[in-house]
C-alpha positions in Angstrom: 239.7 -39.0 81.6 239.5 -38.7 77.7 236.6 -41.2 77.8 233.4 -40.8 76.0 230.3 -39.8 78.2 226.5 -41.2 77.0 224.5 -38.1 77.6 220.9 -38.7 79.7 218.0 -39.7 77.9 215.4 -37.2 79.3 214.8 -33.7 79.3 216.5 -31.3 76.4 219.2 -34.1 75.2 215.5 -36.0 73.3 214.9 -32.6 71.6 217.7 -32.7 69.4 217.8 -36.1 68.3 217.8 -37.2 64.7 219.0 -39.6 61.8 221.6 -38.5 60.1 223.3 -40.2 56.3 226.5 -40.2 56.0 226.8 -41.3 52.9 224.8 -38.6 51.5 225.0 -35.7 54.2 221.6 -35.4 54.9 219.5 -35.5 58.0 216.1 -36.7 58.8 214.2 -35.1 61.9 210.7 -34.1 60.5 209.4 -33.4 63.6 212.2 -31.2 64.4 212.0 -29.4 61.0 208.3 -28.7 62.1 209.3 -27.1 65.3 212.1 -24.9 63.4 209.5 -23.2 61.0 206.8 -22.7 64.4 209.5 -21.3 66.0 210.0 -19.1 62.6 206.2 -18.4 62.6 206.6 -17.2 66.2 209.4 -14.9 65.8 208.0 -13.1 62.8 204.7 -12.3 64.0 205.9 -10.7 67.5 208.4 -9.3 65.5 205.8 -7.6 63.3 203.1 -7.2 65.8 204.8 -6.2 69.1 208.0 -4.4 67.7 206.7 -2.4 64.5 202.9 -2.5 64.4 202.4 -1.0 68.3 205.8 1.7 68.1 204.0 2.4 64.6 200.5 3.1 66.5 201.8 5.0 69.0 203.6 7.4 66.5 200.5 8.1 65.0 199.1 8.9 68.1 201.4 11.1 69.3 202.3 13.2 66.3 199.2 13.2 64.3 196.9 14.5 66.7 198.6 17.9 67.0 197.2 18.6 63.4 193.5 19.6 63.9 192.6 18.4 60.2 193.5 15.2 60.9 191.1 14.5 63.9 189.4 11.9 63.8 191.4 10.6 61.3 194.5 9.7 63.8 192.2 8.4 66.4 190.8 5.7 63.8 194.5 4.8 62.4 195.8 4.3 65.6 192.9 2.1 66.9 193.0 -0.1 63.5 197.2 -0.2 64.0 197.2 -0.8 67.8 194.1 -3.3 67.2 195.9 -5.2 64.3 199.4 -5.9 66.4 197.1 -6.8 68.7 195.2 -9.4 66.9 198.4 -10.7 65.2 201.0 -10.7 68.6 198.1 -12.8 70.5 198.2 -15.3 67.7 202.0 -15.3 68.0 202.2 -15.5 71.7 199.9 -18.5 71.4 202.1 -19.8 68.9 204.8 -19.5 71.8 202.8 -21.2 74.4 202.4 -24.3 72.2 206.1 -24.5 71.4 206.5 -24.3 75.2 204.2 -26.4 76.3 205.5 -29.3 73.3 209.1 -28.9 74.3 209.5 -30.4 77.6 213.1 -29.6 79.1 213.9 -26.9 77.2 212.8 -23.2 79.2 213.6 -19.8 78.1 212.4 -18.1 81.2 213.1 -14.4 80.6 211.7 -14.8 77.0 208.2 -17.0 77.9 207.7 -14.2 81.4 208.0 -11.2 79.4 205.6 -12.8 76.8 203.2 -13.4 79.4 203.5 -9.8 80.8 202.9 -8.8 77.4 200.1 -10.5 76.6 198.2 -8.6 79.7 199.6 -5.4 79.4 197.9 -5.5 75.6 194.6 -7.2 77.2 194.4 -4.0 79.9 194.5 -1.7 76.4 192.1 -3.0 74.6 190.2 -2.4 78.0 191.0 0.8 77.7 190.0 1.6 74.6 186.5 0.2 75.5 186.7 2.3 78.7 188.1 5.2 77.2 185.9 8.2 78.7 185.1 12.0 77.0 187.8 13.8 76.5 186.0 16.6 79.7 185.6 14.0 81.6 186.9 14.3 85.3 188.7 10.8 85.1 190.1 11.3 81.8 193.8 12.4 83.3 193.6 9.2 85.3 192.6 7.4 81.9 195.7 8.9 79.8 198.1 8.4 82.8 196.9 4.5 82.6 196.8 4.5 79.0 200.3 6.1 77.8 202.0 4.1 80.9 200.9 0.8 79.9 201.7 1.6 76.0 205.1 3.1 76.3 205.9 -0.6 78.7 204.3 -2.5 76.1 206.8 -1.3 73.2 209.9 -1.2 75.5 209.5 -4.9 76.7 208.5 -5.5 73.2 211.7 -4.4 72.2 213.7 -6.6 74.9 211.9 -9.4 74.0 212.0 -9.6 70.4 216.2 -9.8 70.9 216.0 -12.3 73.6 214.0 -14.1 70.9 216.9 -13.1 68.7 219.3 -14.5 70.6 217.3 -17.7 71.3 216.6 -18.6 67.4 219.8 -17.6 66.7 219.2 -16.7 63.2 221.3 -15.4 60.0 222.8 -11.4 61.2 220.7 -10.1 58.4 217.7 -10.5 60.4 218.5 -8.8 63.3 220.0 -6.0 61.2 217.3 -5.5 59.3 215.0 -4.6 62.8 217.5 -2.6 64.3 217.2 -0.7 61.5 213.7 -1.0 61.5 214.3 0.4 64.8 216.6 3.4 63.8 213.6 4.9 61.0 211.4 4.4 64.1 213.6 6.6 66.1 214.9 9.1 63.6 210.8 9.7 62.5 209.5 10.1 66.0 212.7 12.5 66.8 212.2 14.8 63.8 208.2 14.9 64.8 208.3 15.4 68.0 211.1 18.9 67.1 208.4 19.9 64.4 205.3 19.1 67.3 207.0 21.3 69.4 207.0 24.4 66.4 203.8 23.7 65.9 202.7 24.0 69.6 204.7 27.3 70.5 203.6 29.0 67.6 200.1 28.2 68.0 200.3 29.5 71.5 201.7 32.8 70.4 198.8 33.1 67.5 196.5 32.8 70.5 198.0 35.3 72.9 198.7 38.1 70.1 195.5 37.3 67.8 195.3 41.3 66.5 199.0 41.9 65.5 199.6 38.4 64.1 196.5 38.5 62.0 196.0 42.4 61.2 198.4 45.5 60.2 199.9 47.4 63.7 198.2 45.2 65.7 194.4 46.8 65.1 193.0 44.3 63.2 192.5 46.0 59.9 193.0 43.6 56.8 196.3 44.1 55.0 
């Protein structure tokens, strides 16, 4: 009835409070300005860790490994790249627990479940890694099936979570432009080296079924 309202005095309505001077514009709230930048914090190392570092790793992985010069070489970049967003998205996924846990009221539910989920899926490889058997080994299918299905879910809900936590610190465009970009060199890289992969494959397949013509004159073997 066009009548001013007090809001309630528990819950989310005491997060946002503050002193403000309106003489000179400015507010005070130090406790909120705190919470801003660990929020910041929180969003840039996920961001870093879970949505470049592991899409990164796994690009290695995948592309470098078809190159027999460059084993072990891949192996050992892609443990020290999965390891480091490791390392660095468990630091910011306890940065994101805190937060939580000192902002009574205020939930993000989607954003703090897939966090969690997270935070296993990248326990379970590191587990891997430690379990990871000889290549002959009779449970090493079993092992890659495990170990490419947990990856690949790590970096998709990586991806879904870092714009939920875009859309929850609701920060300047820029910043979200600048990751889908991130995003789109990702994607164009991985595209182009899985086309060239698959040259590299099919030829070396046909070297290996016609060894005599491709590597002698007529297909008898003598030296050209």
């Amino acid at each position: 009835n066009d009548q001013l309202q007090p809001h309630t005095t528990d819950g989310a309505n005491l997060q946002s409070r503050g002193s403000i001077n309106f003489l000179t514009g400015q507010s005070a709230g130090a406790s909120s300005d705190s919470r801003t930048r660990r929020r910041n914090v929180h969003g840039v190392l996920n961001t870093v860790s879970w949505g470049i570092l592991m899409p990164l790793g796994a690009i290695t992985a995948r592309y470098m490994k078809v190159f027999k010069s460059a084993d072990p070489a891949w192996f050992y970049l892609h443990v020290a790249c999965q390891s480091s967003a490791y390392v660095v998205g468990v630091a910011g996924w306890a940065t994101g627990i805190k937060l939580g846990s000192d902002s009574p009221g205020i939930t993000h539910n989607p954003h703090r479940t897939i966090g969690i989920i997270l935070f296993c899926f990248g326990t379970l490889q590191v587990f891997a890694l430690l379990l990871r058997p000889n290549k002959n080994h009779k449970y090493r299918l079993y092992w890659n099936i495990y170990h490419h299905s947990i990856g690949y879910s790590v970096i998709i809900l990586s991806i879904v979570n870092i714009f939920e936590g875009f859309d929850i610190l609701n920060p300047e465009d820029k910043w979200e432009r600048i990751y889908i970009g991130i995003l789109i060199f990702l994607g164009a890289m991985a595209t182009l080296l899985e086309a060239f992969t698959w040259y590299v494959v099919i030829r070396r397949k046909r070297t290996n079924k016609h060894p005599l013509a491709m590597n002698g004159a007529n297909g008898h073997g003598q030296g050209v």
